[in-house]
N, C-alpha and C positions, 0 to 999 in steps of 0.2 A: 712617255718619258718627260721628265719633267723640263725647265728651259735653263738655258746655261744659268750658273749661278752668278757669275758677272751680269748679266743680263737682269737675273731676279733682282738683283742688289739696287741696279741702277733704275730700274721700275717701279721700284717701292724707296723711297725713302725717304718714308716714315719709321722706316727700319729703325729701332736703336739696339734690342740685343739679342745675341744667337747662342742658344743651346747647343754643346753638343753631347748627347748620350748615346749609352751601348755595352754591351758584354767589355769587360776588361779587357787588354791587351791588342786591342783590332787598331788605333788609331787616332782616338779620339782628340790626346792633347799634340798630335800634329796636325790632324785638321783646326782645330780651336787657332794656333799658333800660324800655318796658314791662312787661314783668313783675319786674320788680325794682322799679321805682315800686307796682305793687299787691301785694306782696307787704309791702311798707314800710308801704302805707297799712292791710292788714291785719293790724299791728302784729309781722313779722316782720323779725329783723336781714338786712336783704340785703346780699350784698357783689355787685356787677354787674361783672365782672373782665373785662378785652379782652386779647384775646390777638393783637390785630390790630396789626403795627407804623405802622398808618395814621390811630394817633390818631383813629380814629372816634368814641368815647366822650366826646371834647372837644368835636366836632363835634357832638354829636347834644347833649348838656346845655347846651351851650354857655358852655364852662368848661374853661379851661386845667388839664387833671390829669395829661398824659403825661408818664413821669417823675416826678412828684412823691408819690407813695406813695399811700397811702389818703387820700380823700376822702370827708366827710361832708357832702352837697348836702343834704338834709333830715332830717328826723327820720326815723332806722331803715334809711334810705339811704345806701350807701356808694358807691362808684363806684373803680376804680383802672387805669391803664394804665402797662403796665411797660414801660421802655425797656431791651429787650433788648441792644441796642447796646451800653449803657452795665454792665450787666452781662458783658458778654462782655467787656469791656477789666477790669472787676475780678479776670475768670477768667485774664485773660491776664496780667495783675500779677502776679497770686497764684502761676501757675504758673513765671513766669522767676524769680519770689523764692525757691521751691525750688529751683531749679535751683541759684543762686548758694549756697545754704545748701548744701544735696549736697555740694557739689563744691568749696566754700570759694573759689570765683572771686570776681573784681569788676565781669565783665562779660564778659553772656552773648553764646557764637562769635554771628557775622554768623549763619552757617547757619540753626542752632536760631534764633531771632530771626525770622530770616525763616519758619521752617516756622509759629510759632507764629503770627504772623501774618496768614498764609496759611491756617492750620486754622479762625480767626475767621470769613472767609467764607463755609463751610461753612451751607447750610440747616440741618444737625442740630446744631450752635452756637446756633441763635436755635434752634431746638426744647426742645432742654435745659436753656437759658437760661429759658423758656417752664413747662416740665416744673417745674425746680425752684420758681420763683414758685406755680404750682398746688400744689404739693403741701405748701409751707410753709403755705399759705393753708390747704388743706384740714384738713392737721395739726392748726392752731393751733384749731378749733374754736369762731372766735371768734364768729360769725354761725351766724345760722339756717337760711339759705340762701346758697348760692352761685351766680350764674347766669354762664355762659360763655360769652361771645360768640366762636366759633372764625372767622381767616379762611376765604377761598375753599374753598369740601369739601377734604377730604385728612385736614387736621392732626391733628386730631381720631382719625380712622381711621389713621393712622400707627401713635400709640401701641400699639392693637392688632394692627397687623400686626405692627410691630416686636418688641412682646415676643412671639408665637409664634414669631418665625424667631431669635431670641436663645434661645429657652428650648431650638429641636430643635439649635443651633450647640454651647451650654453642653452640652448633655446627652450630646451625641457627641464632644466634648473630655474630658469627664470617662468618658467608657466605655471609650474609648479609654487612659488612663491606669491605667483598676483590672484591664485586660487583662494591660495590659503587667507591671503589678502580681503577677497571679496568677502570667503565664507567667513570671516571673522576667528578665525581657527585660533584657538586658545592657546594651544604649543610654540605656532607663530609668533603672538604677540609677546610671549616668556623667552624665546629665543633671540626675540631682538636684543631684548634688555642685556642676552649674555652672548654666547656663542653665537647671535646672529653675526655682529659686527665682525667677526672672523672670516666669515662664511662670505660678506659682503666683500669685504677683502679681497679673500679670494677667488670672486667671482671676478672683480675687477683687474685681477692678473691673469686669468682665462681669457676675460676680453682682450687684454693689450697683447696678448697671445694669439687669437683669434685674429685679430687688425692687421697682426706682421703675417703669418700666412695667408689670410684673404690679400695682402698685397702681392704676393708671390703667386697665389690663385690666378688673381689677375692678368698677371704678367703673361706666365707660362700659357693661359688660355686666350691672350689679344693674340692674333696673328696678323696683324696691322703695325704690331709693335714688336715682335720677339719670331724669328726665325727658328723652331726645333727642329734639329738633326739627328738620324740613327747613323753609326757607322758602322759598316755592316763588312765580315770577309768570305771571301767562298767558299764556305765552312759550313756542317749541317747544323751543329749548334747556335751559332751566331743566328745566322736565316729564322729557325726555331724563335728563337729569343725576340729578334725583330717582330716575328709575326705576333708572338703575344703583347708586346710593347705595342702591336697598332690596332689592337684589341680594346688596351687599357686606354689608348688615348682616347678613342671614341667615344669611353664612356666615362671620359671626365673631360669630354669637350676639349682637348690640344688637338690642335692644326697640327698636323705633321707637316713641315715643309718637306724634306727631302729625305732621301737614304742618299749616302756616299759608301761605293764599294772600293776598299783598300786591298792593297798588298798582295794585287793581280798580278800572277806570271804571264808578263805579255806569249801569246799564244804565237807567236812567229818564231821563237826560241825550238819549235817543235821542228824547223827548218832545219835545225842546225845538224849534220852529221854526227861532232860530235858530242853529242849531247849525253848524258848520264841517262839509264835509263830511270834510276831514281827520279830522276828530273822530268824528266817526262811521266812517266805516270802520276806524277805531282802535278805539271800542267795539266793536261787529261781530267784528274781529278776535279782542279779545280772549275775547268770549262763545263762540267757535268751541272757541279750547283750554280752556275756565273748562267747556266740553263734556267734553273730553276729558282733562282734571281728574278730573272727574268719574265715568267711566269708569276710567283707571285708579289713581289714589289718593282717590275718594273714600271707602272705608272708614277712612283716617287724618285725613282734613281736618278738622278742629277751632275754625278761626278763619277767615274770609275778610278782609280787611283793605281798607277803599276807598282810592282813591287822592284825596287832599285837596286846596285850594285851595293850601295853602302847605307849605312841609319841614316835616315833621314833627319840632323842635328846640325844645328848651326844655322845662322842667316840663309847662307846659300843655297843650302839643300833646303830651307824651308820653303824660301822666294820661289824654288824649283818647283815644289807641290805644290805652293800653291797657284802658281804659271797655269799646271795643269788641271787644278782641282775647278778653280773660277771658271776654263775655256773650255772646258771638255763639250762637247757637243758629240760622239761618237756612238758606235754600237755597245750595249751591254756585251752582244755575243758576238766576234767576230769573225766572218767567214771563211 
């Protein structure tokens, strides 16, 4: 088991940002929002940043912030949800206003218009979109801590897969060029004079592409510097999905720090007379995989998380999770 998470926080701090990922729906941007509430109350600047275009972070504070930049909910608490959307129409501005400068027009072909358009819808549009937001943030050095609530697993682990198959693309573009180089290659030296210089180009925006994910590379694989979380529920899919997520980390070098188990029916409710029987064979259920939790992640579990009377929204009920999420020291399974 792993050691309370109050405890990890206050041993390490070197700490500055915390991941958290996982199946949709289990938790994520209350824990995210949790610990960025006790990290506030432990007098650090947090910024709680969603990378989710589903306005979770509004939902869960219960406070309009999508789109509207940084937010300060309390003292040392920050909060922010970017509207990707609406950056991708600034990228799409930006990019037909070169066009028209280029090229001295007044108005860019149907075509190009349409392509431009059309490249908006692209998932790696809202990732880059995404990407740049992070990394201004991280940049700017403004807070103490950063916490990232990532959507549904992937997005997260993209970044790293992306820049290893960008860096072996670049590397054999560029090998390929200092051959042609040595060997005097005739095509080479006709291509400089035309279409190389494009070619050049656009190797130079691979790179600066390349730079912004190897910085995320980095990030995501210091574990000195970046806390990653699975949040995980007593579900067989979930547990499933976990296990392949600590498959993938392995072989892209991520430190998994913890799993946090949510949205547990405390098992004492089993006491109760009268109890639905629905309800019980629902606890029942879930003690079955909170079993086999147990078995195969419980050397990471760190936090178990009860499932509450009401959503877990607002200051209070967050301060409440995260009360318990930071102090838990407890059984996974109990007796």
């Amino acid at each position: 088991m792993a050691q309370k998470m109050s405890d990890y926080y206050k041993a390490n701090p070197d700490l500055r940002i915390a991941v958290f990922a996982g199946k949709g729906g289990l938790g994520k941007t209350t824990c995210s929002a949790a610990l960025s509430d006790w990290l506030a109350r432990e007098g650090r600047r947090a910024l709680c940043f969603s990378t989710d275009p589903q306005a979770s972070l509004s939902d869960i504070f219960e406070k309009d912030i999508f789109g509207k930049g940084r937010q300060e909910l309390v003292d040392q608490l920050y909060v922010m949800e970017i509207d990707a959307d609406k950056r991708i129409a600034a990228f799409q501005q930006e990019v037909r206003q070169k066009i028209l400068d280029m090229y001295g027009i007044k108005e860019i072909p149907k075509e190009i218009d349409e392509y431009i358009t059309a490249a908006a819808a692209e998932p790696a549009m809202h990732e880059s979109a995404t990407y740049d937001a992070m990394a201004g943030l991280l940049a700017s050095q403004e807070y103490d801590f950063y916490v990232f609530d990532m959507p549904p697993f992937g997005h997260g682990i993209r970044m790293v897969s992306m820049a290893r198959i960008l860096d072996m693309w670049i590397d054999k573009m560029e090998e390929t060029r200092l051959k042609a180089q040595e060997y005097g290659d005739t095509a080479y030296q006709l291509q400089q004079k035309g279409a190389g210089a494009g070619q050049d180009e656009m190797l130079r925006e691979l790179q600066e592409i390349r730079e912004k994910l190897g910085f995320f590379q980095d990030i995501l694989t210091d574990s000195k510097r970046t806390a990653f979380y699975m949040v995980v529920a007593p579900e067989k899919m979930a547990i499933l999905d976990t296990e392949r997520a600590l498959d993938m980390f392995r072989r892209m070098d991520i430190t998994l720090t913890g799993v946090i188990v949510n949205q547990v029916y405390p098992r004492e409710l089993l006491k109760r007379k009268d109890l639905s029987q629905f309800m019980r064979d629902r606890i029942e259920m879930q003690q079955k995989y909170m079993i086999e939790i147990e078995k195969k992640l419980g050397d990471y579990v760190c936090a178990v998380i009860p499932m509450f009377d009401r959503e877990p929204k607002g200051l209070k009920m967050i301060t409440k999770v995260a009360d318990i999420m930071m102090n838990w020291s407890g059984k996974i399974v109990e007796d």
